[in-house]
C-alpha positions as CSV (number, residue, x, y, z in Angstrom):
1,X,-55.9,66.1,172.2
2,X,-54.4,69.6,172.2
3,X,-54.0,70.5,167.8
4,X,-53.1,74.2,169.0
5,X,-48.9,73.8,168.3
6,X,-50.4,73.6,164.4
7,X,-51.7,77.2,164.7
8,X,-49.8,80.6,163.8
9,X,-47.4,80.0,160.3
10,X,-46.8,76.9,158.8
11,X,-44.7,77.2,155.7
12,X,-45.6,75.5,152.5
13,X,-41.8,75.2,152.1
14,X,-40.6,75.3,148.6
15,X,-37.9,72.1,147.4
16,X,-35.0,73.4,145.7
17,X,-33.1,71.8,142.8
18,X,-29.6,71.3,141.8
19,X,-29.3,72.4,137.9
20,X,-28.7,68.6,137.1
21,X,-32.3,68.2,138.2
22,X,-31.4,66.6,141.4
23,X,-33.0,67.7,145.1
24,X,-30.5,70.1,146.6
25,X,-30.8,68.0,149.9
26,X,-27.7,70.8,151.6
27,X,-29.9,73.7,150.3
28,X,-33.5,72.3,151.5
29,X,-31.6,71.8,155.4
30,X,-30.1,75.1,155.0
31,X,-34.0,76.5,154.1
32,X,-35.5,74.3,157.2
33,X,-32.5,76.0,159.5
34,X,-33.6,79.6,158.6
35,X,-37.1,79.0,158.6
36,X,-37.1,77.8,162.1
37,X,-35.1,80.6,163.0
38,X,-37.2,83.3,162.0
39,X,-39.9,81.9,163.9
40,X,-42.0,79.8,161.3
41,X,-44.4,77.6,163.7
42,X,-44.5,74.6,161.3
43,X,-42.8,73.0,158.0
44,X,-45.2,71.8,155.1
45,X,-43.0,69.6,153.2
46,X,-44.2,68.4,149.6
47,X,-46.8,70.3,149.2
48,X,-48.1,71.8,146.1
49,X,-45.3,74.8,146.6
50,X,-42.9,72.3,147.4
51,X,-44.0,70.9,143.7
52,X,-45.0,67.0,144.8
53,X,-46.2,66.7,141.7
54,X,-42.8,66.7,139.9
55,X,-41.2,64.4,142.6
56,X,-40.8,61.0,142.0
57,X,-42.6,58.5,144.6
58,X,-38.5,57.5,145.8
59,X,-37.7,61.7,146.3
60,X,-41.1,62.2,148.3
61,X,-40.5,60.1,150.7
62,X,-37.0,61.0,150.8
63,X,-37.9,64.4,151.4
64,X,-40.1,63.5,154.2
65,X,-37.4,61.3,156.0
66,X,-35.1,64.3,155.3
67,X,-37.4,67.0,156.7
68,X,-38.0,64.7,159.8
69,X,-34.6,64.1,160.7
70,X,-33.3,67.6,160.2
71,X,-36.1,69.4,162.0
72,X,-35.5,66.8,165.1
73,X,-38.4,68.2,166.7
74,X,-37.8,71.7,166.6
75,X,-40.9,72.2,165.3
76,X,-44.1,70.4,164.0
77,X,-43.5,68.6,160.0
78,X,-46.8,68.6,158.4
79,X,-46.2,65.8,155.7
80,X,-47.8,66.1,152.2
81,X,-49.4,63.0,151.2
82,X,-52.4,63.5,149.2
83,X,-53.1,61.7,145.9
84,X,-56.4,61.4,143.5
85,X,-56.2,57.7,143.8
86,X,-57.0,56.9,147.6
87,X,-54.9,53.5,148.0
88,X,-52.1,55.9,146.5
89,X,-52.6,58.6,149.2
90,X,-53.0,55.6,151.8
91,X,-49.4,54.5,151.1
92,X,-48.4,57.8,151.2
93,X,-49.9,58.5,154.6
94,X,-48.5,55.5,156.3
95,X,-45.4,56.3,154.8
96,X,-44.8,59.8,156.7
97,X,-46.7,58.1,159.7
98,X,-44.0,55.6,159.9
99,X,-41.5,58.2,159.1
100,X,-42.5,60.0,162.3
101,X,-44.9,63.3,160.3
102,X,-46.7,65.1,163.0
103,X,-49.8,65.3,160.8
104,X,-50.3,64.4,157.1
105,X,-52.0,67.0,154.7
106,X,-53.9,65.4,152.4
107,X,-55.6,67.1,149.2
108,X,-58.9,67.0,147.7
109,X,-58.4,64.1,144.7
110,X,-57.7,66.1,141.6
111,X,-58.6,65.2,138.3
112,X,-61.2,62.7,138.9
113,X,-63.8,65.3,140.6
114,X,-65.5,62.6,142.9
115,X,-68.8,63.4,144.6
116,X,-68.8,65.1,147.9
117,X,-69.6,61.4,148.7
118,X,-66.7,60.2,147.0
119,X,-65.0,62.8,148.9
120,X,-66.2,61.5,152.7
121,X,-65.4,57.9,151.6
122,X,-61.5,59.0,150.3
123,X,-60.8,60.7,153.1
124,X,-62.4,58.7,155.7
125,X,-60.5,56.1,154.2
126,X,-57.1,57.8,154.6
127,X,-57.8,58.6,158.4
128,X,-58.8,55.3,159.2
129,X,-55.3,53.8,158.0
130,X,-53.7,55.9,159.9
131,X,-53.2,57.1,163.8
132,X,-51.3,60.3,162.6
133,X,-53.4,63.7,162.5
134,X,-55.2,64.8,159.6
135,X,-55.3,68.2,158.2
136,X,-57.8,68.7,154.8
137,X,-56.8,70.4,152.5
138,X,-59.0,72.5,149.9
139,X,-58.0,73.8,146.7
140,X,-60.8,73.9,144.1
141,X,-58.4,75.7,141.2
142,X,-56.3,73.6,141.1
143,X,-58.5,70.0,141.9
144,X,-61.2,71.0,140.0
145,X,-63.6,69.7,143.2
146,X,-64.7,71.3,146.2
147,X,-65.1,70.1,149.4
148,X,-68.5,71.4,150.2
149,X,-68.8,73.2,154.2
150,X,-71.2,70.5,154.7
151,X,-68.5,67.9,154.0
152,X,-65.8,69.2,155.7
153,X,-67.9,69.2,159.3
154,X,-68.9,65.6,158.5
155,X,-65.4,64.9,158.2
156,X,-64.3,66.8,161.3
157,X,-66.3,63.8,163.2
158,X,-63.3,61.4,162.4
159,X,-60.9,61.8,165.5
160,X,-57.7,62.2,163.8
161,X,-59.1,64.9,160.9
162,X,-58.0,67.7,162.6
163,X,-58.3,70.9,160.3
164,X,-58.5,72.4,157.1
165,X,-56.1,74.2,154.6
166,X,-59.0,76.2,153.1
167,X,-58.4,77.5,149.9
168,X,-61.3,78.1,148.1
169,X,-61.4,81.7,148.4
170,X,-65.4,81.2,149.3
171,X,-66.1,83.5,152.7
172,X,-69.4,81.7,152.9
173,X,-67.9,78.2,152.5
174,X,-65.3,79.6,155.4
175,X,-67.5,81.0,157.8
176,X,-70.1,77.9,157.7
177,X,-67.5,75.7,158.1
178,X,-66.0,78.3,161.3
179,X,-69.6,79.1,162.7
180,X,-70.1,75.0,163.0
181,X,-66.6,73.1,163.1
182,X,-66.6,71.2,166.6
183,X,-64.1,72.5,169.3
184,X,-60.6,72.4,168.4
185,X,-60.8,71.7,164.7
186,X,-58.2,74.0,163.0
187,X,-59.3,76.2,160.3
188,X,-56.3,77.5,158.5
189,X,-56.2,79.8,155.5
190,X,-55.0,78.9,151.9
191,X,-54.2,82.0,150.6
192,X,-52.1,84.5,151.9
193,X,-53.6,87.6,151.1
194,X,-57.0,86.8,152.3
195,X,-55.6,85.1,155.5
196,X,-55.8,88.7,158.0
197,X,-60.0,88.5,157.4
198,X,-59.9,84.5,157.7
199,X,-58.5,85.0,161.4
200,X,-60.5,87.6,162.1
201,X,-63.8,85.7,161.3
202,X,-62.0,82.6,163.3
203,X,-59.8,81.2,161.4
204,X,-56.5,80.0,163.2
205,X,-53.5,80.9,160.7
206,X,-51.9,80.4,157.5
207,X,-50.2,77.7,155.4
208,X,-48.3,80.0,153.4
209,X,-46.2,80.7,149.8
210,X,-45.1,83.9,151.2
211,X,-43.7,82.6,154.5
212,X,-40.9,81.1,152.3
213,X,-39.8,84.4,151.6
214,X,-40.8,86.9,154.8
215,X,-41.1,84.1,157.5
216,X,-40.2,86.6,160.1
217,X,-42.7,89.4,158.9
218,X,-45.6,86.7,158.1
219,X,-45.3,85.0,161.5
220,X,-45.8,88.7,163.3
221,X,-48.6,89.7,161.3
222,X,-50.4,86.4,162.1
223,X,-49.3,86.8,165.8
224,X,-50.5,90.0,165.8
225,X,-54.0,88.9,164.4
226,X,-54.4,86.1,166.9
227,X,-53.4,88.0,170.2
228,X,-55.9,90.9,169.0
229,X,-53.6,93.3,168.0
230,X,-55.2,94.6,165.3
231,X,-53.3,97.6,164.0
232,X,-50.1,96.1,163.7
233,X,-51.7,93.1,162.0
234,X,-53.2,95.3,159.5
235,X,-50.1,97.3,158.8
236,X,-48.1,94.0,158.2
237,X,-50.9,92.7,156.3
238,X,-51.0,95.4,153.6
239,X,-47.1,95.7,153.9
240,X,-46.9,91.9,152.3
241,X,-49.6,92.1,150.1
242,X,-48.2,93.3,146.7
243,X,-46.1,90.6,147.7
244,X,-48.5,87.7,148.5
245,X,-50.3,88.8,145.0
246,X,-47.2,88.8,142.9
247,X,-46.5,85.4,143.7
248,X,-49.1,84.4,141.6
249,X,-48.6,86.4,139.1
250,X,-46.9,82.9,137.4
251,X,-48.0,79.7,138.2
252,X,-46.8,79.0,141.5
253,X,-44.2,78.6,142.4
254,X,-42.2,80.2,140.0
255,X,-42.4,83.5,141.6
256,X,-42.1,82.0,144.8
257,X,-38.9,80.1,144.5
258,X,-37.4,82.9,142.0
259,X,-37.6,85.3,145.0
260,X,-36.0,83.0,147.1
261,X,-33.1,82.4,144.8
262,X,-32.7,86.1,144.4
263,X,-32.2,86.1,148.7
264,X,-29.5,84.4,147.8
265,X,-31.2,81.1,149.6
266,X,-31.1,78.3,146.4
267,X,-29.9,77.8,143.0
268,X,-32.7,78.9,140.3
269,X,-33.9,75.8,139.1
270,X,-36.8,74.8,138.1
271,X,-38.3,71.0,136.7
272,X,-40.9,70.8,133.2
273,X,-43.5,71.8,132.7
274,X,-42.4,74.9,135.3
275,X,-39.8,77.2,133.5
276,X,-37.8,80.2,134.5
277,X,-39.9,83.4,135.3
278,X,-40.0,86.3,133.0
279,X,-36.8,88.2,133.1
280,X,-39.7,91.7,133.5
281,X,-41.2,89.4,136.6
282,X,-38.1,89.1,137.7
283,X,-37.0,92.7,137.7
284,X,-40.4,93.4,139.5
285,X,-39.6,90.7,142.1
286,X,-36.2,92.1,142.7
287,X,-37.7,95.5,143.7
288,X,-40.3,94.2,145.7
289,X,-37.8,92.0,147.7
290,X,-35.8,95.3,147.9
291,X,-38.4,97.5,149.3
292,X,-39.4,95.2,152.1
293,X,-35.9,94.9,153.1
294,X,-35.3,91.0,152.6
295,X,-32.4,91.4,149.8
């Protein structure tokens, strides 16, 4: 089966929030509308940017439904649906699966910090509920695992595990897992500013904080990458990097989603244990908006 449609940009779209707390369900379509139209090649929805971990099990799958529904097919909707307890993530999968998710994105188990065995067996598990394609997803700092190179090509034996998010920011973890991975199986960066050298070693795009902001810019740099066309890649590259860095500068995604509500594109509201950004942050966020034109 052909995975290619999940290369290029994939957003890890951020959910906004009404200031009673509730999901802004008119702002989110309005977000999905303009993402698409910029040119964004897929929609993550409640992933770690999209702050799963604050939604209730009732607004996740809502979400999901919602994204579905409103997307209609425009594009692929790469589900969120990973947990640390594996009959957790399970549900979860079959949940988007039955909602109609083009693949599921499942984390590493967080917390827990299983064995690389413990690993294969969670997310063999996962696969085997499920017909749905499955795309890894790697994040050490904030799982407090890794899923070793070794691993990861074990796992890309299961027919529906597709890919990886990688995010471990380990270029020798990357490149085994890119010198070995069997034909087809998507490698797709984690990080933003390290995704132009990803590509360039093999790597087949990005699922990205900074798409949310510069969709448009983001999906032409990693166009430009793919297709060989270097110069222009690198330009756009260091032309969103301040950018891509600053959005960590707080735990994400507070920058993120405070960028986006300076656009002009949600309501700046936040749920505990995340609070408002800085108002110096801020000021610096404004100016960097400003200077790449997107204000």
């Amino acid at each position: 089966m052909d995975f290619s449609r999940f290369r290029g940009t994939t957003v890890a779209l951020i959910t906004p929030f009404l200031a009673n707390g509730a999901v802004d369900e008119a702002g989110y379509k309005k977000l999905l509308d303009w993402q698409i139209a910029l040119g964004t090649d897929v929609i993550l929805t409640c992933g770690t940017t999209g702050e799963s971990a604050t939604l209730s099990h009732i607004e996740h799958e809502k979400v999901i439904e919602l994204t579905i529904h409103h997307v209609n097919g425009r594009v692929p909707v790469l589900c969120g649906a990973g947990s640390n307890a594996t009959s957790e993530a399970i549900s979860l999968s079959k949940f988007a699966e039955k909602a109609g998710a083009d693949a599921i994105l499942s984390v590493a188990p967080y917390y827990n910090k299983p064995t690389q065995e413990g690993l294969y067996q969670h997310f063999k598990a996962i696969a085997e509920s499920v017909k749905t394609p499955v795309i890894l997803y790697n994040v050490p700092g904030r799982t407090g695992s890794n899923i070793s190179a070794q691993t990861t090509l074990r796992l890309a034996q299961i027919s529906n595990i597709i890919g990886i998010k990688e995010a471990s920011g380990n270029f020798s973890q990357i490149m085994a897992i890119l010198k070995d991975r069997p034909k087809g199986f998507l490698v797709l960066s984690g990080d933003d500013a390290i995704t132009l050298p990803m590509i360039a070693a093999g790597a087949d795009g990005i699922i990205s904080v900074v798409a949310n902001q510069a969709p448009a810019l983001l999906h032409e740099m990693v166009h430009s990458a793919l297709n060989n066309q270097w110069e222009r890649a690198r330009e756009l590259h260091y032309k969103l990097l301040p950018l891509m860095e600053f959005n960590f500068i707080e735990s994400n995604p507070i920058p993120v989603k405070t960028g986006v509500a300076l656009m002009g594109l949600i309501e700046e509201n936040f749920r505990l244990p995340l609070v408002k950004m800085t108002d110096a942050n801020r000021q610096t966020m404004k100016k960097m908006l400003a200077d790449l034109g997107l204000l």
